[in-house]
Biotite code that builds the C-alpha atoms (Angstrom):
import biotite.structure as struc

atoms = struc.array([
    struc.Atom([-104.705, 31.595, 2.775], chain_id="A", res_id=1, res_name="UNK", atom_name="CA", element="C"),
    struc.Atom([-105.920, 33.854, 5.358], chain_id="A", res_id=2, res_name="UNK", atom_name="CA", element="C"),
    struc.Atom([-107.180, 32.431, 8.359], chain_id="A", res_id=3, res_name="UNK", atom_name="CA", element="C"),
    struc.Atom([-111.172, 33.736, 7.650], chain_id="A", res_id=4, res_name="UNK", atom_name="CA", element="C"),
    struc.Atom([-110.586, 31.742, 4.419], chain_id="A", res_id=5, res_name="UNK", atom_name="CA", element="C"),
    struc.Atom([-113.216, 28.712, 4.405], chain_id="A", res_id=6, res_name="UNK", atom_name="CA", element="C"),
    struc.Atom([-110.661, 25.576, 3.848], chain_id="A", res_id=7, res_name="UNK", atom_name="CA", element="C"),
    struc.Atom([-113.679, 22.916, 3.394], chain_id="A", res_id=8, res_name="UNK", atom_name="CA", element="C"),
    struc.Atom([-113.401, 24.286, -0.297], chain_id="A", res_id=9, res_name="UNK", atom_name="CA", element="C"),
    struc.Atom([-110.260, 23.588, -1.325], chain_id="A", res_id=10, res_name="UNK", atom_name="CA", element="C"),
    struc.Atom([-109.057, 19.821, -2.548], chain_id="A", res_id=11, res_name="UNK", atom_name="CA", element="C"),
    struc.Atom([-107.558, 17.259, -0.164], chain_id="A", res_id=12, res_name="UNK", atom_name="CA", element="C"),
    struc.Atom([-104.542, 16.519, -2.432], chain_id="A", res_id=13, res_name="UNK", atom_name="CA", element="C"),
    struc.Atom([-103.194, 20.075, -1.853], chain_id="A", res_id=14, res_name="UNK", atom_name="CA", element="C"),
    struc.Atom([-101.439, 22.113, -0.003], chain_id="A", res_id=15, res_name="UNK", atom_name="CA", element="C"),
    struc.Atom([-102.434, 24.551, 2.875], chain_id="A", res_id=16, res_name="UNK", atom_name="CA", element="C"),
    struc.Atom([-100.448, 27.301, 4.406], chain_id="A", res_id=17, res_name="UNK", atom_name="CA", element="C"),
    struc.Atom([-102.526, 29.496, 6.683], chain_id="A", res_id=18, res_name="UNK", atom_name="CA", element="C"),
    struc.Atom([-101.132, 33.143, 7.719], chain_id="A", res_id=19, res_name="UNK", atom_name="CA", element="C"),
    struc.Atom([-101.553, 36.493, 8.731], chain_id="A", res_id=20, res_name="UNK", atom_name="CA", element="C"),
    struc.Atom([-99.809, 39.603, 8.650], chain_id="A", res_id=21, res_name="UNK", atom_name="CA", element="C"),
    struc.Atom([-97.220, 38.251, 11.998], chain_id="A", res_id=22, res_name="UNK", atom_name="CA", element="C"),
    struc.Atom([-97.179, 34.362, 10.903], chain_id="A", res_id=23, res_name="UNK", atom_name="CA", element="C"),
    struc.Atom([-97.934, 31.131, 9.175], chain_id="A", res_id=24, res_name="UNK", atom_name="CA", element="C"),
    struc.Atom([-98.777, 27.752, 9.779], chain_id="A", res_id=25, res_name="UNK", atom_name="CA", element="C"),
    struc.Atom([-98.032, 24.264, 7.772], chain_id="A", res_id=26, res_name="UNK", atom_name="CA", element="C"),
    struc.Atom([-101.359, 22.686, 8.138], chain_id="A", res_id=27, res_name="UNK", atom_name="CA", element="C"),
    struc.Atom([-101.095, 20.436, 5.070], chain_id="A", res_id=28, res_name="UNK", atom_name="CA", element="C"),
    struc.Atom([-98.152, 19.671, 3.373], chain_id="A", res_id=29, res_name="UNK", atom_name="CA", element="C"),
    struc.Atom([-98.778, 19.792, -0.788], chain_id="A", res_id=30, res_name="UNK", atom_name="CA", element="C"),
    struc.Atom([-97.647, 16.580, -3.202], chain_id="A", res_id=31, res_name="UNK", atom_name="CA", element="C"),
    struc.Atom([-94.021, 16.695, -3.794], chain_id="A", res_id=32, res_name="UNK", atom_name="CA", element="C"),
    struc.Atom([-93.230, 16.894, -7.774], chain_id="A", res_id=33, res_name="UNK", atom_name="CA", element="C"),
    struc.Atom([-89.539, 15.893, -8.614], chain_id="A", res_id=34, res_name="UNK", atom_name="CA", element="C"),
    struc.Atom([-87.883, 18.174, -11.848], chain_id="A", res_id=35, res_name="UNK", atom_name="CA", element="C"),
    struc.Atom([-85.914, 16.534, -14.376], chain_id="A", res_id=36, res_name="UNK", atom_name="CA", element="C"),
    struc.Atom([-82.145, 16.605, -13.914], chain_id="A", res_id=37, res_name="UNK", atom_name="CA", element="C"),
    struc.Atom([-81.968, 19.232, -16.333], chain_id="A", res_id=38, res_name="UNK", atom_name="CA", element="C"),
    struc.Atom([-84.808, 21.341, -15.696], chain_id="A", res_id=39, res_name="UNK", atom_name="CA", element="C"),
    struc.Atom([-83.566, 21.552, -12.397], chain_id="A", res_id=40, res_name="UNK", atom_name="CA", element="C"),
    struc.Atom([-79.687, 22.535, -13.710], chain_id="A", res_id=41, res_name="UNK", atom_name="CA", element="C"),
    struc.Atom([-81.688, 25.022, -15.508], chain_id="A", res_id=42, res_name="UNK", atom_name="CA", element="C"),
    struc.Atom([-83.357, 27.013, -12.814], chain_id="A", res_id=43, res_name="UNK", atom_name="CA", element="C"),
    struc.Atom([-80.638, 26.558, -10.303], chain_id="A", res_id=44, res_name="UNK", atom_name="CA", element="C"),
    struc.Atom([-78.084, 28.624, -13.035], chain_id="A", res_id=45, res_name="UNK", atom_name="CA", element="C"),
    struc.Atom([-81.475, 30.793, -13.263], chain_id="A", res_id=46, res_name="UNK", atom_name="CA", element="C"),
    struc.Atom([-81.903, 31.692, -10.067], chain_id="A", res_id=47, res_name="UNK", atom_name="CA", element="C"),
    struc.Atom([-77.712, 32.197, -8.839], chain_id="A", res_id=48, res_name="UNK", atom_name="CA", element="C"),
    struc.Atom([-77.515, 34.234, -12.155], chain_id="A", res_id=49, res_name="UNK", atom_name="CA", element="C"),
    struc.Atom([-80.517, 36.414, -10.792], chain_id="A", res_id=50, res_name="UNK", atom_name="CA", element="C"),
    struc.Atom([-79.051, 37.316, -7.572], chain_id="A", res_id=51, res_name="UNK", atom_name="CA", element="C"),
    struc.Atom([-75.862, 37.680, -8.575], chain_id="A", res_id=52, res_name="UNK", atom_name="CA", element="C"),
    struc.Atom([-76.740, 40.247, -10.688], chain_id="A", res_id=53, res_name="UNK", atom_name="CA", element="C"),
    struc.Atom([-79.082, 42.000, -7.511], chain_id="A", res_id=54, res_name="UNK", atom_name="CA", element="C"),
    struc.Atom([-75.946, 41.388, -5.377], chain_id="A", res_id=55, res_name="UNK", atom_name="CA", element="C"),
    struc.Atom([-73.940, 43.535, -8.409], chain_id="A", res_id=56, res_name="UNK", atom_name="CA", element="C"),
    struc.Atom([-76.795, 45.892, -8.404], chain_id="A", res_id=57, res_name="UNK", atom_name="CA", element="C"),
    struc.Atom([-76.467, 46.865, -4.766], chain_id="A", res_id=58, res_name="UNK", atom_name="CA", element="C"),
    struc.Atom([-72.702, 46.951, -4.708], chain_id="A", res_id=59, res_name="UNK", atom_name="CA", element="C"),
    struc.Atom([-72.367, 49.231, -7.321], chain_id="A", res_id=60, res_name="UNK", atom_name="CA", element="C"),
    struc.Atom([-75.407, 50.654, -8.311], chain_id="A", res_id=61, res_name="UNK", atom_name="CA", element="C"),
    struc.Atom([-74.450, 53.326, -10.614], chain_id="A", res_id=62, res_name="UNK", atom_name="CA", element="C"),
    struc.Atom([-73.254, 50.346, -12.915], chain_id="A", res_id=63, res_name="UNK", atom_name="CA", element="C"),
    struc.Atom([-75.824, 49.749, -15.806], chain_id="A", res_id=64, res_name="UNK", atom_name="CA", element="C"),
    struc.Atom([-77.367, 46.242, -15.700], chain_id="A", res_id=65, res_name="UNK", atom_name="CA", element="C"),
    struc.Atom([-75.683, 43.444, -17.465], chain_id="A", res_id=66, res_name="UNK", atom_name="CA", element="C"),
    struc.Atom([-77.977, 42.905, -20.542], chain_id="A", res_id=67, res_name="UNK", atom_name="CA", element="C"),
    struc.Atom([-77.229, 42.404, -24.138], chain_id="A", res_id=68, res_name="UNK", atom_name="CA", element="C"),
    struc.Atom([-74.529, 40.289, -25.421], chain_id="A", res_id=69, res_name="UNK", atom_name="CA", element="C"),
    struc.Atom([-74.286, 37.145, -23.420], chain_id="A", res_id=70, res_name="UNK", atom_name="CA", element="C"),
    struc.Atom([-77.167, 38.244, -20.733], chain_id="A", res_id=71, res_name="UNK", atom_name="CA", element="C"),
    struc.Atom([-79.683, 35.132, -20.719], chain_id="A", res_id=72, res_name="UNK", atom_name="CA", element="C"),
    struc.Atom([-83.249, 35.414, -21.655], chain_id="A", res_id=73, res_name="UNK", atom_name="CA", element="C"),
    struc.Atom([-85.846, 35.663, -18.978], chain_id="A", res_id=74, res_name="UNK", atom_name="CA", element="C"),
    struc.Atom([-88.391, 32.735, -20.600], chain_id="A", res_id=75, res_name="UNK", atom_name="CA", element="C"),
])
């Protein structure tokens, strides 16, 4: 939120990161939610699949993008 923004408004049981364009602050911290062991798995392979393929990208970057056969879905 910016710091102007009115934080009376907003629930108790959430979060609240106030910044502007040089920094942030923690003022509350949110409710922690725990994934299940596979969701989890899931995004982890997700996300080091993701920037792998940006760390290809800017290594060689007149080589096409991997998609097709065997490239995972984004859902």
């Amino acid at each position: 939120m910016d710091v102007d923004f009115p934080t009376d408004v907003l629930p108790e049981g959430t979060g609240l990161l106030l910044a502007d364009a040089y920094d942030a602050e923690i003022v509350r911290m949110g409710p922690e939610t725990r994934l299940a062991p596979a969701r989890r798995k899931v995004i982890v392979h997700k996300f080091a699949r993701h920037a792998a393929l940006r760390l290809q990208a800017l290594r060689d970057p007149r080589r096409p993008p991997l998609v097709g056969i065997g490239a995972e879905s984004d859902d």
